[in-house]
C-alpha positions as CSV (number, residue, x, y, z in Angstrom):
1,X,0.0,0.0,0.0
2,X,1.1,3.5,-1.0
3,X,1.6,6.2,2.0
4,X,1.3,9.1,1.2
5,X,1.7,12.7,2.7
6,X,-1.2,15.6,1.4
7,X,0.1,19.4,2.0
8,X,-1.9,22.3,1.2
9,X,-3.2,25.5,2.5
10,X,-6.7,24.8,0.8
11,X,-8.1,22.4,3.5
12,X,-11.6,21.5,1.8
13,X,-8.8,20.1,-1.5
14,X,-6.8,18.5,1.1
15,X,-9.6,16.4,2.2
16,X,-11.2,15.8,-1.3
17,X,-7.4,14.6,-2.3
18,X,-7.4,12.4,1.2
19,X,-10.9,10.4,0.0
20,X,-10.0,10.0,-3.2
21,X,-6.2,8.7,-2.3
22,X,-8.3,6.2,0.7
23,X,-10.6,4.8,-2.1
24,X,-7.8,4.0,-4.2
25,X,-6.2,1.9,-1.0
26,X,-4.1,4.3,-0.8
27,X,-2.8,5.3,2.8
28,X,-3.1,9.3,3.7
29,X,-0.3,9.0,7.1
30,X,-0.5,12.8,7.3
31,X,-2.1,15.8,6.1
32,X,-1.0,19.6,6.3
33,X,-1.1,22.8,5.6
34,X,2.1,24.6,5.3
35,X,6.0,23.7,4.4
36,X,6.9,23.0,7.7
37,X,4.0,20.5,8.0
38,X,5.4,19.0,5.1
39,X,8.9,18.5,6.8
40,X,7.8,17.2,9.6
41,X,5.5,14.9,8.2
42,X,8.1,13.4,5.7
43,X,10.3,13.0,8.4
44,X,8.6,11.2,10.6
45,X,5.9,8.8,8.1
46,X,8.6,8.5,5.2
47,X,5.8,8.2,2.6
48,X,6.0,7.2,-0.6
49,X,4.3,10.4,-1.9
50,X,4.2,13.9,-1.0
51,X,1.1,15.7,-2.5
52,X,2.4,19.2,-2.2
53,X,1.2,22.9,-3.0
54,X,3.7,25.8,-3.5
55,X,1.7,29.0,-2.4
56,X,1.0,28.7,1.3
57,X,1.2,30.9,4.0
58,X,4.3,30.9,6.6
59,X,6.6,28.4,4.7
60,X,5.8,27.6,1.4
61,X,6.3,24.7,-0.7
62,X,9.8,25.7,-1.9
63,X,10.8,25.7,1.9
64,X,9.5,22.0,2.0
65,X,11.4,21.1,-1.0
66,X,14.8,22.7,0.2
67,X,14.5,20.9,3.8
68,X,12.8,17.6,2.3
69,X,16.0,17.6,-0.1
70,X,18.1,17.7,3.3
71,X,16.4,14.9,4.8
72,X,17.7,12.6,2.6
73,X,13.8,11.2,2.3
74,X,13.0,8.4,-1.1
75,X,9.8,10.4,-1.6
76,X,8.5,10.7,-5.0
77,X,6.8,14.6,-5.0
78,X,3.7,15.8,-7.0
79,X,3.5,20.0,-7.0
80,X,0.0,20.7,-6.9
81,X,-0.2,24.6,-7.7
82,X,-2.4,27.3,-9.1
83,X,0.3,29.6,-9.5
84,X,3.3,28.4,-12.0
85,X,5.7,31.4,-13.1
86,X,8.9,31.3,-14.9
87,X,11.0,32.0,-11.8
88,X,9.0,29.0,-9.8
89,X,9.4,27.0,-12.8
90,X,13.2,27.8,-12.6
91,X,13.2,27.4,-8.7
92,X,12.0,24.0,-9.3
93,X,14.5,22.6,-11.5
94,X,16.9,22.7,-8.7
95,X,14.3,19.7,-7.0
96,X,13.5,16.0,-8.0
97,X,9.8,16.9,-8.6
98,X,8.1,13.9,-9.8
99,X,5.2,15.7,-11.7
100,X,3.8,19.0,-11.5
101,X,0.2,19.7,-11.9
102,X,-2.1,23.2,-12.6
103,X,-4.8,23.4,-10.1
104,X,-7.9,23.0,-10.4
105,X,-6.6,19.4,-10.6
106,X,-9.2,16.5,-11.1
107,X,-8.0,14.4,-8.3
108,X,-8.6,11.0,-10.4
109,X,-5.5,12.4,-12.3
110,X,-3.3,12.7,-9.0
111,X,-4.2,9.2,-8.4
112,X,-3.7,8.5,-12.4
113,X,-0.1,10.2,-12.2
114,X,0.8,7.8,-8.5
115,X,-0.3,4.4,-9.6
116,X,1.8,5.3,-13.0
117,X,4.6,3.8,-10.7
């Protein structure tokens, strides 16, 4: 069974994201809402996934990614955003990002995009 790790700012999409990923038999070990959540929650569930959103108040994703990165965690990361420039498409070349996605994302496809494997 995949674990996986939901962070995001929008908590009614965090939940919608958690269903879908439990009715795929999926297991949700954490859910959060800002980079530091996602930190912590890599460090201490070592998921397989990390569903993650870039624009979020306090620490944002990119603060996730950089500390992530130091932990030295085998986590395969989805960016979930509504917000994609050039410079946060540049920023993210620095990252092993899995997939990126443009919100509003149907959440079949995040599912789609994990069981691919």
């Amino acid at each position: 069974m995949k674990k996986i790790v939901i962070v995001d700012d929008e908590i009614d999409y965090t939940e919608i994201l958690k269903d879908f990923c439990e009715m795929s038999n999926m297991e949700v070990v954490g859910v959060g809402h800002n980079g530091q959540d996602a930190v912590n929650l890599c460090k201490e569930h070592l998921p397989d996934f990390l569903l993650l959103d870039l624009s979020m108040p306090e620490f944002d994703g990119f603060f996730a990614l950089k500390n992530i990165k130091k932990l030295n965690v085998n986590v395969k990361i989805i960016i979930l955003t509504g917000l994609l420039t050039e410079s946060s498409i540049k920023n993210l070349e620095k990252y092993e990002v899995f997939e990126t996605l443009i919100k509003p994302v149907d959440p079949n496809t995040v599912i789609e995009k994990i069981n691919s494997v």
